[in-house]
Each structure stands twice: as structure tokens, then as C-alpha cells.
N, C-alpha and C positions, 0 to 999 in steps of 0.2 A: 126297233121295228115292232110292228103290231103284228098281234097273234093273224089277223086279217090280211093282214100285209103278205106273212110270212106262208098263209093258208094259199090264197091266190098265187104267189109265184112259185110253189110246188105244185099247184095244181095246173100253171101254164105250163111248165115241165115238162109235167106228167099227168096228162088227164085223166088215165087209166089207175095211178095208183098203184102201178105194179112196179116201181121202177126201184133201188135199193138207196138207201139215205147213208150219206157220211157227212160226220164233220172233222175238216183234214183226216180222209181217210181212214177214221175210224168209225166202228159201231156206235149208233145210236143207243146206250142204254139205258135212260131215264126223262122222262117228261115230269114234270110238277109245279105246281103255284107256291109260290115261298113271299113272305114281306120283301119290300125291294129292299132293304137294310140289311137282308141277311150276307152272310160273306163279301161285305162291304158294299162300295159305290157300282150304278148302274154306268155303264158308257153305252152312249148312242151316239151313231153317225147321224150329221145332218146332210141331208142330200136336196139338190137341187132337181126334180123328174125333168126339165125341159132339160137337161144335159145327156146326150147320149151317150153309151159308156160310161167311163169312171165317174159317179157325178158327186160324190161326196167333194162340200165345202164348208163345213165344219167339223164340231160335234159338242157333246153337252155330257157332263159329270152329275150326278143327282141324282135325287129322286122322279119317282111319276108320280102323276096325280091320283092314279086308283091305289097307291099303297101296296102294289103287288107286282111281283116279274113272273113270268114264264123261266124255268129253266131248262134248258136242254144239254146234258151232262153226255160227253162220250166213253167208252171205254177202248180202250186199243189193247192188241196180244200185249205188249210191252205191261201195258196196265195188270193184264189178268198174268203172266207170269210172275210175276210178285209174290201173288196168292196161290198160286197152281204154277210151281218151276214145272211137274211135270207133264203140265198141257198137251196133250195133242193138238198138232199142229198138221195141216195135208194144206199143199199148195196146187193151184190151179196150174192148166198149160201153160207154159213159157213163166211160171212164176218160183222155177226151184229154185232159183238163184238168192231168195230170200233166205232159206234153210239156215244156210252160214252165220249171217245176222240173227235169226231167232237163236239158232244155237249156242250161240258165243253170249247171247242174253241171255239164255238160260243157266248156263255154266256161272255168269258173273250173277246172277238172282242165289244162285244154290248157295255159292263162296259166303255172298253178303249174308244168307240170312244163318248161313253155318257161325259164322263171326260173331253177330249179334247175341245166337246163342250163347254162345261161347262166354260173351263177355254179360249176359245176364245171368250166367250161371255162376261166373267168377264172383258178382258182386253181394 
């Protein structure tokens, strides 16, 4: 998809711009231009517009022709607990029931990276 492409259907969206971005549900946390060769092959869907709905009927492996991709990188809590087991974390209305989940990832981030110590220190 083109930057153009992908400009106009956030802005059908949302025309105001006020509206929050994820991708699968995670944080947007970096935009950048990078060689299209970098961290391997580009995939693109080939889509057919007179299809409404699903209209992908290919897709293509390779490079572009400008030599350049747009990246859009997410980060998710899962991601940032890695680096920050002791995150604060606050859940929105009807959203406690995640708690359990972050918490049992947090426990298992601590374990793992108490391990790793562990065995960087042994060697």
C-alpha cells in the first residue's frame, strides 16, 4: 500500500484526526523510511477495488521501484514489559479482567530475565 493510499483511508475514517491508531491492538510507536531490503522482503497485497469487501486476489514478494518502504513498527505492554517488568499498568472500565494476564506476564518476564542473569553470570 501507498503512503497515499494508506493517508486517505485514515482520513475517511477519521476526518478529524482525533481518533486513536493501533495496529492489532497495539501502540503505534515508530514511523520511518528505511531501503526496502532492509529486514528482508516487502509483501504486498494485490487487490482488486471493483470487489467490495474482501477484495485481495493476489500478492507480490520484492522489491519497489523507489527503493524505499515506509515502516510502521508497534509496540504492545507485552513488548514494553520485557524492558520495564515493573510497568505500571491502570485498566480502563470493564477492562480489569486483563490484570491477571499482565500480571502472570510480568512474573514470567521477572523469572526469565532473573535466569538469564543467572546464567550470564555463571559463564
Amino acid at each position: 500500500m501507498k503512503v497515499k493510499e494508506l493517508m486517505a483511508l485514515l482520513q475517511k475514517e477519521d476526518p478529524t484526526g482525533e481518533e486513536e491508531v493501533c495496529i492489532g491492538n497495539a501502540d503505534v510507536f515508530a514511523v520511518f523510511k528505511e531501503p526496502w531490503y532492509w529486514d528482508g522482503k516487502i509483501e504486498r497485497l494485490v487487490r482488486d477495488p471493483n470487489k467490495l469487501g474482501y477484495n485481495v486476489v493476489g500478492a507480490y514478494v520484492g522489491p519497489t521501484k523507489s527503493g524505499n518502504k515506509i515502516t510502521i513498527r508497534e509496540l504492545s505492554i507485552e513488548d514494553v514489559l520485557w524492558d520495564i517488568p515493573d510497568l505500571i499498568i491502570t485498566y480502563g472500565p470493564s477492562c480489569e479482567h486483563y490484570k491477571d494476564k499482565y500480571e502472570k506476564l510480568r512474573l514470567e518476564t521477572k523469572q526469565s530475565i532473573t535466569e538469564m542473569d543467572k546464567e550470564i553470570n555463571e559463564s
